[in-house]
Backbone bond lengths (Angstrom), bond angles and torsions (degrees), N, CA, C in turn:
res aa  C-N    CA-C-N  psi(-1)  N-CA   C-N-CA  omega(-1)  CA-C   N-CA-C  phi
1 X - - - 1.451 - - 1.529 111.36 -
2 X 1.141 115.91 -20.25 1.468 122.41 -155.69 1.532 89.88 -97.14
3 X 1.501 130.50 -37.37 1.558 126.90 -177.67 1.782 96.31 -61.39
4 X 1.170 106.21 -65.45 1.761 110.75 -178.13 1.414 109.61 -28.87
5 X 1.615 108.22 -68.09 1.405 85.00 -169.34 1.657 119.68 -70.49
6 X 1.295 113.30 -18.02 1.431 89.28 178.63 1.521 123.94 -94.42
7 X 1.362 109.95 15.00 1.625 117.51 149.39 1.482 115.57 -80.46
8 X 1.289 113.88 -30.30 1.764 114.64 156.23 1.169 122.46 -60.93
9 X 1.504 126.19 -37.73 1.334 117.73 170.18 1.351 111.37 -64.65
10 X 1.407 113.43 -54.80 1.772 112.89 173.48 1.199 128.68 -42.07
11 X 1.397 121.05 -40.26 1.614 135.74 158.96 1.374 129.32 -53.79
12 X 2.001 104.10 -40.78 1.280 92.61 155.47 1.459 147.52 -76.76
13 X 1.779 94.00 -21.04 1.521 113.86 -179.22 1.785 100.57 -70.61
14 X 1.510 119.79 -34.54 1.515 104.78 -167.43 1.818 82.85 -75.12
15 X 1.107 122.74 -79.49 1.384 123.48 -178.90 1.505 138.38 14.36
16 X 1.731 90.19 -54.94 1.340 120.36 -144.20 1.977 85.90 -116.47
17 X 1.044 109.77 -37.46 1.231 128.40 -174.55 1.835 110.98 61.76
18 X 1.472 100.14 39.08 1.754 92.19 -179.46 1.463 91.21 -127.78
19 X 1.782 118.61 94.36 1.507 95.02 166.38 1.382 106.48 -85.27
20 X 1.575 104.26 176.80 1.286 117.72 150.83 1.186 152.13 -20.42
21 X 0.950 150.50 152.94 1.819 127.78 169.10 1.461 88.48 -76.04
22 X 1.799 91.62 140.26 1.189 108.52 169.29 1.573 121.68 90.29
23 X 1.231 86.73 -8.56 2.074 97.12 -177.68 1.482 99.14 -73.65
24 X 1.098 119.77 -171.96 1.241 135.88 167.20 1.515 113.95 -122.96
25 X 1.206 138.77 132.15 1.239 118.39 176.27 1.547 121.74 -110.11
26 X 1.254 115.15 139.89 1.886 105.71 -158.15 1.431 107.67 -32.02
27 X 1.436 131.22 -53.85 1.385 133.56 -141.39 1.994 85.71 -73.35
28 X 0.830 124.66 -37.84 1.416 129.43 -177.51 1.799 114.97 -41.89
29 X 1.125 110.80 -51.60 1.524 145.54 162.92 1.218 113.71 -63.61
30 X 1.655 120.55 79.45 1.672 135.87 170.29 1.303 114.05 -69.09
31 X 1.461 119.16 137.47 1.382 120.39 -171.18 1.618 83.64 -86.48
32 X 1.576 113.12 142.21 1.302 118.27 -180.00 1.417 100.68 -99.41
33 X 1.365 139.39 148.93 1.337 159.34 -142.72 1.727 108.55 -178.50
34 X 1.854 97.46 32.05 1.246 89.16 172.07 1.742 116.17 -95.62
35 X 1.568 106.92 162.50 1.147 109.91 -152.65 1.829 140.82 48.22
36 X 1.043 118.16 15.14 1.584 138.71 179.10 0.945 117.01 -110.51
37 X 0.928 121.91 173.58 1.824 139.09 -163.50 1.635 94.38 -130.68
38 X 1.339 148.51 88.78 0.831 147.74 173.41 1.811 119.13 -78.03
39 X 1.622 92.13 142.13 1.771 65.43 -172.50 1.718 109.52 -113.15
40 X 1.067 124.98 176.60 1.640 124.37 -165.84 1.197 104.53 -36.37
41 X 1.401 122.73 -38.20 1.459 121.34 -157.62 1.524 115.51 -85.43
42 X 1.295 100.98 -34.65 1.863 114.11 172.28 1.432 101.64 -57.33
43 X 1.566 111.74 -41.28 1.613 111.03 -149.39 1.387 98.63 -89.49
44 X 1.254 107.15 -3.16 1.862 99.89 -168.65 1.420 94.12 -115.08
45 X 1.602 139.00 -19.44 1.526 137.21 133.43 1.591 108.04 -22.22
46 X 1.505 91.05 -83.08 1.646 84.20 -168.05 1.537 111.43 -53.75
47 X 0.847 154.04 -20.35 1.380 143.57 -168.81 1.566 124.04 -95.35
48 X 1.523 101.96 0.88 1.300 111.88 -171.27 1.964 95.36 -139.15
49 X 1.058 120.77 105.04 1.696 132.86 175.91 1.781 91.06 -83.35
50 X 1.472 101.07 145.85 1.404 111.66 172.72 1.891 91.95 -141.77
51 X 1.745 75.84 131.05 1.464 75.22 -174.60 2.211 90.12 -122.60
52 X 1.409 107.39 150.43 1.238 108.95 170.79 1.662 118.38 -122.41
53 X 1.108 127.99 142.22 1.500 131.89 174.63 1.090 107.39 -163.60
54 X 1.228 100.70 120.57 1.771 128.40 156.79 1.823 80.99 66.38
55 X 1.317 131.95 77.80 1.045 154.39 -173.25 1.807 107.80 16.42
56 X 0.961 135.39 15.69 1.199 160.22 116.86 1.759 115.60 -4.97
57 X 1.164 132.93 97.54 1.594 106.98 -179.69 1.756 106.23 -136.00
58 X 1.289 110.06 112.41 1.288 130.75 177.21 1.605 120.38 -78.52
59 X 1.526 125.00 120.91 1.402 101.14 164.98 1.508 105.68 -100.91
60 X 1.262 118.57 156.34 1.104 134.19 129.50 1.455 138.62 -111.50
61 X 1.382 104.31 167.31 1.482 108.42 -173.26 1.690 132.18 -79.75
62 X 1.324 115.13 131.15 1.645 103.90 -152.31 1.502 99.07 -110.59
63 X 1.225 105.13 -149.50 1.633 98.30 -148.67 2.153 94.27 -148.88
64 X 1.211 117.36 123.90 1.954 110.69 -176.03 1.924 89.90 -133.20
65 X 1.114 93.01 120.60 1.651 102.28 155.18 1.715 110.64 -99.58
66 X 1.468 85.33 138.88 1.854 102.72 -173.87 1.163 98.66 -116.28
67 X 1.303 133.40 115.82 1.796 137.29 171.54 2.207 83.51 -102.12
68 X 0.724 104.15 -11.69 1.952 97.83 168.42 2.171 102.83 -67.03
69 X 1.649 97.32 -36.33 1.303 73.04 175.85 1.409 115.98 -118.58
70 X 2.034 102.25 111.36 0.759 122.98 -173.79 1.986 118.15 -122.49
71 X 1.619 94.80 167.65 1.367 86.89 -166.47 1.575 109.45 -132.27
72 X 1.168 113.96 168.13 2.019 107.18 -178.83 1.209 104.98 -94.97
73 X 1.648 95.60 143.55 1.271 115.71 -166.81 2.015 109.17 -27.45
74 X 0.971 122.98 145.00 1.240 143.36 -164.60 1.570 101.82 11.43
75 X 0.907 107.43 86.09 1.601 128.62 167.88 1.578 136.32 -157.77
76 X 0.540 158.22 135.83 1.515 163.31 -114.30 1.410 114.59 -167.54
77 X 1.589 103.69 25.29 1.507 102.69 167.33 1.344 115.48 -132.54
78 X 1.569 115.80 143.07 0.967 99.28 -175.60 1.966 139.19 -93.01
79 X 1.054 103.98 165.27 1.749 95.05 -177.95 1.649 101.72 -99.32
80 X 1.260 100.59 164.55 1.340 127.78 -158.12 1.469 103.08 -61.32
81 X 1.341 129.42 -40.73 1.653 137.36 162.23 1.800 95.54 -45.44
82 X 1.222 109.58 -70.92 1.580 99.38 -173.62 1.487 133.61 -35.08
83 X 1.640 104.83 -51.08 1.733 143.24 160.78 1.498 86.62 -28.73
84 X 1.834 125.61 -77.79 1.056 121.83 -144.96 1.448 116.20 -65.67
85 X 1.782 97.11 -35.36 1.801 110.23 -174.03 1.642 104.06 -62.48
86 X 1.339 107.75 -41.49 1.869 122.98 -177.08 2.016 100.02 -51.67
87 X 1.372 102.59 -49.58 1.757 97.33 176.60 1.618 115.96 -66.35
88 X 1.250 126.26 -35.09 1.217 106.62 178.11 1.794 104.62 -82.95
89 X 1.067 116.66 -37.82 1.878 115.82 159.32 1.729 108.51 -34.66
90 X 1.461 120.08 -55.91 1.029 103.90 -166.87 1.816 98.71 -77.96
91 X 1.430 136.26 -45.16 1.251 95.83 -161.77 1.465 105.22 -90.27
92 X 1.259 124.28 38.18 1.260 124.93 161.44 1.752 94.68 -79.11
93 X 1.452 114.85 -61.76 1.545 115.44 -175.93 1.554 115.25 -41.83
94 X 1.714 117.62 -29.54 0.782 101.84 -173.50 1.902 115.61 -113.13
95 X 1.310 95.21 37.17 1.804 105.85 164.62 1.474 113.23 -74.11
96 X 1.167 123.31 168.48 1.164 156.58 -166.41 1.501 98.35 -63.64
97 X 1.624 113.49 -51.82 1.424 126.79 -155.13 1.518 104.30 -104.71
98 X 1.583 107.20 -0.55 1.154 106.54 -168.13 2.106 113.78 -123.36
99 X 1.011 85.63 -35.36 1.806 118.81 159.11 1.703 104.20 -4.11
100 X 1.766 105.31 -84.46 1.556 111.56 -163.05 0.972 105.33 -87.37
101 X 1.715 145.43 26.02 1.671 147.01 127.18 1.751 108.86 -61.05
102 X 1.142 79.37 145.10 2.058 111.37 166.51 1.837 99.42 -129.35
103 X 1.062 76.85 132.15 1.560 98.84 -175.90 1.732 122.33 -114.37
104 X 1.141 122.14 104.87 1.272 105.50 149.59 1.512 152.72 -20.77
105 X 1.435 128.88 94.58 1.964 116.37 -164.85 1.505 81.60 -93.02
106 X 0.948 124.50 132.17 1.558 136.39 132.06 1.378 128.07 -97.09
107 X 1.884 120.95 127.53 0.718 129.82 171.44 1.239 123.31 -84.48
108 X 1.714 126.27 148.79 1.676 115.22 -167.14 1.709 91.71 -138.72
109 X 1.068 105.91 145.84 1.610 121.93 -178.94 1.714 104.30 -112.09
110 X 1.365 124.34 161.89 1.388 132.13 146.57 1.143 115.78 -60.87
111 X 1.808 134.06 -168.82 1.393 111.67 -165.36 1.974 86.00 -123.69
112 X 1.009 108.91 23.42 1.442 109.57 155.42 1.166 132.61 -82.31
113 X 1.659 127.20 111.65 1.435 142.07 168.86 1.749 100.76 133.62
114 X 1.266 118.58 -136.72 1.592 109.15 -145.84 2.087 73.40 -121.65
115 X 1.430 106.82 177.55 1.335 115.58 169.73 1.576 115.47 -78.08
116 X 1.271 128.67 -10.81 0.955 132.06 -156.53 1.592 103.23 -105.22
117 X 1.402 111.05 -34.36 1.654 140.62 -162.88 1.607 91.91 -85.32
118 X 1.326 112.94 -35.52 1.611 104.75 -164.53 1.835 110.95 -104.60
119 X 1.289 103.72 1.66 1.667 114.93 168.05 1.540 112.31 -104.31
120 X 1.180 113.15 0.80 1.307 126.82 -171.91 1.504 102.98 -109.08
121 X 1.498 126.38 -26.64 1.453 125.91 174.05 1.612 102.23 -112.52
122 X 1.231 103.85 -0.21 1.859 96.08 157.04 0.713 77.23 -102.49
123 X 1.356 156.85 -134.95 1.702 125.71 -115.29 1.502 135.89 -2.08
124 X 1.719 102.22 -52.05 1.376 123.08 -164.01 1.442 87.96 -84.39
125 X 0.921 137.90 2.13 2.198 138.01 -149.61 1.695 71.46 -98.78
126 X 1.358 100.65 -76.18 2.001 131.53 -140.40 1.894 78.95 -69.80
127 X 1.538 138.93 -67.81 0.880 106.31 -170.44 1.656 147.34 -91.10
128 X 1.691 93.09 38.57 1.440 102.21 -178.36 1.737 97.58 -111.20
129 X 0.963 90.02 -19.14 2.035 96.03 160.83 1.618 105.08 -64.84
130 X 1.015 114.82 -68.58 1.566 138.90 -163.22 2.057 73.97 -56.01
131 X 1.138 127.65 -105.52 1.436 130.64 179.50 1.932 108.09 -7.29
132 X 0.764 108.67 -56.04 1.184 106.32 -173.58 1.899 110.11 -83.22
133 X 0.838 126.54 -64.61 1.572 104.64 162.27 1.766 130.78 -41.86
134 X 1.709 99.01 -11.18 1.271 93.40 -174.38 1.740 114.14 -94.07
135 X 1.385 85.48 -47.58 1.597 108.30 165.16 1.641 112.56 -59.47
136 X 1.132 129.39 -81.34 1.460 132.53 -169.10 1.653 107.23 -76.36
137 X 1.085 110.05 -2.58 2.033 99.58 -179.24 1.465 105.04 -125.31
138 X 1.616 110.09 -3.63 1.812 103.64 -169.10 1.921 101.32 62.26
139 X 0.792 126.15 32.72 1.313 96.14 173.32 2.033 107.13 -98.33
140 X 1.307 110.09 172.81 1.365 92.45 -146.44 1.832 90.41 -104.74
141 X 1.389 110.22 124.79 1.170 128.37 157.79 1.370 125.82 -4.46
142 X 1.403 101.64 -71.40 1.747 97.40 -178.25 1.225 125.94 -80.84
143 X 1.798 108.11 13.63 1.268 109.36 172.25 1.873 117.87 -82.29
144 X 1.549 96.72 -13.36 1.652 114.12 -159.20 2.002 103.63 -110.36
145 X 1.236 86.48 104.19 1.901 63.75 168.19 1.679 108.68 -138.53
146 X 1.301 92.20 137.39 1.728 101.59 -171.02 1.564 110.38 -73.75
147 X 1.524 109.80 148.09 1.340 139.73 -135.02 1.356 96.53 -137.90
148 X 1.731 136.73 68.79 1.427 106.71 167.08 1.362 140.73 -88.23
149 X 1.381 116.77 139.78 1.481 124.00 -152.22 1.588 93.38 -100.65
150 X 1.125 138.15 -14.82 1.541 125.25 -154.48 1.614 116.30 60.96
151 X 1.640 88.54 -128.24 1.965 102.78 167.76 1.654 83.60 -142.06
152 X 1.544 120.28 52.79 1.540 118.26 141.98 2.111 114.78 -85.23
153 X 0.715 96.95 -8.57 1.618 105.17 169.39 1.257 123.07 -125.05
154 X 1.508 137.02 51.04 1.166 144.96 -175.58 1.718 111.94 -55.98
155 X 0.997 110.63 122.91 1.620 123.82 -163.31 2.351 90.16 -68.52
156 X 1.517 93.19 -26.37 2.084 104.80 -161.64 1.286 91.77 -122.38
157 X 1.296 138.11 61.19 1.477 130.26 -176.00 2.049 100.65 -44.09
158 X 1.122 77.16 -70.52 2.332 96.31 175.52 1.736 88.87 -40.57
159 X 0.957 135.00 -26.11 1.533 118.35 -174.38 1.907 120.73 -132.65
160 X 0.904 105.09 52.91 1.603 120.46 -163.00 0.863 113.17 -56.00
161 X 1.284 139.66 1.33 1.977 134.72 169.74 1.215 94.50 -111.83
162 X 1.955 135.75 -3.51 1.753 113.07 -164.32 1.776 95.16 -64.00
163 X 0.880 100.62 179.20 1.670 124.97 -160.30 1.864 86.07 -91.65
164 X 1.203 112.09 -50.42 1.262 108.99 -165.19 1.908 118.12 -57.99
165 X 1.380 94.79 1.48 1.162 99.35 -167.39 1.628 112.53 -95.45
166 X 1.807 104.05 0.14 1.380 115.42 165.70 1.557 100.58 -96.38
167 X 1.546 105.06 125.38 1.198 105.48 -164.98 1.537 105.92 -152.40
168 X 1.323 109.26 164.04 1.974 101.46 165.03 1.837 108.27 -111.83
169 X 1.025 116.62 145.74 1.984 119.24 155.37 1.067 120.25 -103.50
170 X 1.198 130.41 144.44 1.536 138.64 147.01 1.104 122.91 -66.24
171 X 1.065 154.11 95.32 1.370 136.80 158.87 1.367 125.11 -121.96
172 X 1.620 90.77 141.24 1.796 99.51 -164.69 1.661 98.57 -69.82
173 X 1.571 107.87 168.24 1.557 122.53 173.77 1.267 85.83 -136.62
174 X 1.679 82.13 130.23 1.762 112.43 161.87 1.922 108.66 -54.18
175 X 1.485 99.82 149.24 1.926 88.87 171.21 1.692 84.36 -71.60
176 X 1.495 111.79 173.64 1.266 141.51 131.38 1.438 133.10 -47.03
């Protein structure tokens, strides 16, 4: 009895989208896809949560961190590995199941340079993603809006200069 109800609470909190203090809420929770080659279908899973109750089935919008798209040390462009991960990203955005989400890009830095220096090239990280799905995939602008993280979200906390720690996220936004 005690599992039930607290899959009812979970159902109502994704549902309802008001957890608790202290909850976590799915979209919060990025499917990590570091080091992998993910393919359209994984990436458009993670980005889309299906939740079911009382035959009822809700999606919401989920959340994929890519350490594949990565960038050289203080630079903001991307390499051709990134390009490729960004095409199956974009026609993941543009599936069926994936379509009426807007997503959050967040950009992520290493923890090298000042706080100010490293929210200023996540910016430039998250919106050369956002540029490039918009430009080369048509996908539509106001669905994407960049998110800079600095190196306040280090992917290697124990390792704060690895490279992998320049990175992009997905993350879904609840509607309003």
């Amino acid at each position: 009895m005690k599992i039930f109800g607290l899959m009812s609470a979970l159902a109502f909190v994704l549902l309802v989208g008001l957890p608790p203090v202290g909850w976590v809420r799915a979209q919060d929770v990025a499917t990590d896809f570091s080091g992998r080659n993910p393919s359209v279908q994984e990436i458009e899973d993670a980005l889309v949560l299906t939740l079911q109750t009382r035959g009822v089935e809700k999606k919401l919008p989920g959340a994929a961190s890519f350490d594949q798209i990565t960038f050289k040390f203080n630079s903001s462009e991307l390499s051709n590995d990134a390009k490729r991960l960004l095409d199956k990203i974009g026609a993941a955005l543009k599936s069926e199941r994936v379509k009426d989400f807007s997503f959050d890009i967040e950009g992520h830095t290493d923890a090298k340079g000042s706080d100010a220096y490293n929210m200023a090239l996540s910016k430039r990280r998250a919106e050369s993603a956002k540029e490039y799905l918009v430009a080369t995939l048509g996908i539509n602008a106001q669905r994407l809006v960049v998110v800079p993280r600095g190196k306040t979200d280090l992917l290697y906390p124990d390792d704060p200069e690895n490279a992998k720690n320049r990175r992009v996220v997905f993350r879904g936004v609840l509607d309003k």
